[in-house]
C-alpha positions as CSV (number, residue, x, y, z in Angstrom):
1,X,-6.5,23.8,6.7
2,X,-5.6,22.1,3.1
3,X,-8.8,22.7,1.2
4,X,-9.7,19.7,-1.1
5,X,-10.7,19.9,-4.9
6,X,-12.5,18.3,-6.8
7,X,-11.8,14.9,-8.1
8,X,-11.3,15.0,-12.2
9,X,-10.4,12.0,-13.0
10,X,-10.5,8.2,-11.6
11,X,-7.8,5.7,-12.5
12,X,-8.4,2.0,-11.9
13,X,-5.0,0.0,-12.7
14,X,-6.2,-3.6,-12.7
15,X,-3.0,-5.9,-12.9
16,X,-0.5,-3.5,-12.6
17,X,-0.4,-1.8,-15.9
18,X,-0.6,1.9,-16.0
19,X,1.5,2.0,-12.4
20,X,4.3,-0.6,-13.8
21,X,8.0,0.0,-12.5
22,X,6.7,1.8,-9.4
23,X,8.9,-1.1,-8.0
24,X,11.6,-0.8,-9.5
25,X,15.5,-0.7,-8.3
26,X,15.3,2.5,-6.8
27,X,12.1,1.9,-4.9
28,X,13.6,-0.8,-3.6
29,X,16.7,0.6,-2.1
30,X,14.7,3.6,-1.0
31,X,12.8,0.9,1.0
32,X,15.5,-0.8,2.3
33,X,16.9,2.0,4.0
34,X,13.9,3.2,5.4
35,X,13.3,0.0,7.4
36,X,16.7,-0.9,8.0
37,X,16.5,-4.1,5.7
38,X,20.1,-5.7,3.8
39,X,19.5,-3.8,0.0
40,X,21.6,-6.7,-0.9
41,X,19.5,-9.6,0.1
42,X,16.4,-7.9,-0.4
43,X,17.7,-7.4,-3.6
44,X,18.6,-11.1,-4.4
45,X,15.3,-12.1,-2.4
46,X,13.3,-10.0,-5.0
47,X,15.0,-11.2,-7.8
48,X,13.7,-15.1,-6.9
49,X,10.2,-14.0,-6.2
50,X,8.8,-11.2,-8.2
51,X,8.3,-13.2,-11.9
52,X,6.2,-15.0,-10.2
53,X,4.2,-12.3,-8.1
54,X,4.2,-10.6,-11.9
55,X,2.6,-13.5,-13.3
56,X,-0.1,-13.3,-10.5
57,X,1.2,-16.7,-8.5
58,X,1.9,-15.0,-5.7
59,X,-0.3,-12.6,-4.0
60,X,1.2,-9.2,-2.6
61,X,1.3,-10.8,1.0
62,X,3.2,-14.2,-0.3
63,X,5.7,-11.8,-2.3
64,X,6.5,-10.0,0.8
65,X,6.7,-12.8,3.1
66,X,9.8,-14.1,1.2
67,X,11.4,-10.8,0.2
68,X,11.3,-9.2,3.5
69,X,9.4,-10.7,6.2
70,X,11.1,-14.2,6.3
71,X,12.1,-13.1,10.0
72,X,10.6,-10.9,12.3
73,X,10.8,-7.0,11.4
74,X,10.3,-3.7,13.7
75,X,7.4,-3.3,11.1
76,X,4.1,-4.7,10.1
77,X,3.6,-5.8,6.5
78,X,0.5,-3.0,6.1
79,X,3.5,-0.5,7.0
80,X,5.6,-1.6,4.5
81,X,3.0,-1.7,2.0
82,X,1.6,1.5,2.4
83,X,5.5,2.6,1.9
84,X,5.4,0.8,-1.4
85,X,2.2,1.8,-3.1
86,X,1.2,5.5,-1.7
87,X,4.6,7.2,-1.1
88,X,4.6,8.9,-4.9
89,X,1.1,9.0,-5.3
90,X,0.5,10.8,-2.0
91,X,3.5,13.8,-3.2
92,X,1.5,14.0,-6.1
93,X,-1.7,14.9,-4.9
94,X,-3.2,11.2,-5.9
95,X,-5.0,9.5,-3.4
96,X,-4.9,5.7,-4.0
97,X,-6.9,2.8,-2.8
98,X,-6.1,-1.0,-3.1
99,X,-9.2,-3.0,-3.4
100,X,-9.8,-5.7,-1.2
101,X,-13.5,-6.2,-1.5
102,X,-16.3,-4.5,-2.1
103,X,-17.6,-2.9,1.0
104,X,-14.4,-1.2,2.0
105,X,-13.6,-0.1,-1.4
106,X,-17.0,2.2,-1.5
107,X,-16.6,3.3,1.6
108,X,-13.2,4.5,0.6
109,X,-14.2,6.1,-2.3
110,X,-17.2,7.5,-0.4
111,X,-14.4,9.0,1.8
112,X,-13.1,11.0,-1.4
113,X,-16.4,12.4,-2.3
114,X,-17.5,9.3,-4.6
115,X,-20.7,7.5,-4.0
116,X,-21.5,4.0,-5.4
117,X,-25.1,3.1,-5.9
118,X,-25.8,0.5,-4.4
């Protein structure tokens, strides 16, 4: 049985700023050849959409809807998302959240050990 430790230190990256590059080029292939997907279209696809995901014009879902679920996939979009944003983290030891409202986020945190006052 893993034992846990303590948490000693929280990170909150609002807007994408301390994680930046985590989709980068590489991330991107890795991905595409985990779910099968043309690197070379996703590739092009990317390039058309992600200036404006990065200016916050298009939410995560909207990004991925024209990069790689234009057509149906084997895969759901939560899949593919949890490949994008925890893969790293996880083999590091960090254990993420995304934020999606309030409730879920302090029961989340409550999960790691973390209670929010209410």
């Amino acid at each position: 049985m893993k034992k846990s430790s303590a948490i000693t230190a929280l990170f909150l990256d609002i807007g994408g700023v301390l994680l930046t590059d985590g989709w980068g080029h590489m991330s991107r292939k890795l991905a595409a050849k985990a779910f099968e997907l043309n690197p070379e279209e996703m590739e092009n696809r990317h390039n058309q959409a992600f200036d404006t995901y990065e200016l916050g014009k298009l939410t995560i879902e909207e990004y991925l809807s024209r990069v790689v679920f234009y057509e149906e996939r084997k895969f759901t979009p939560a899949q593919f998302r949890k490949f994008m944003f925890v893969q790293v983290a996880e083999g590091l030891g960090i254990r993420g959240i995304c934020h999606t409202d309030y409730k879920s986020t302090c029961a989340k945190l409550a999960s790691f050990g973390l209670e929010v006052a209410q």
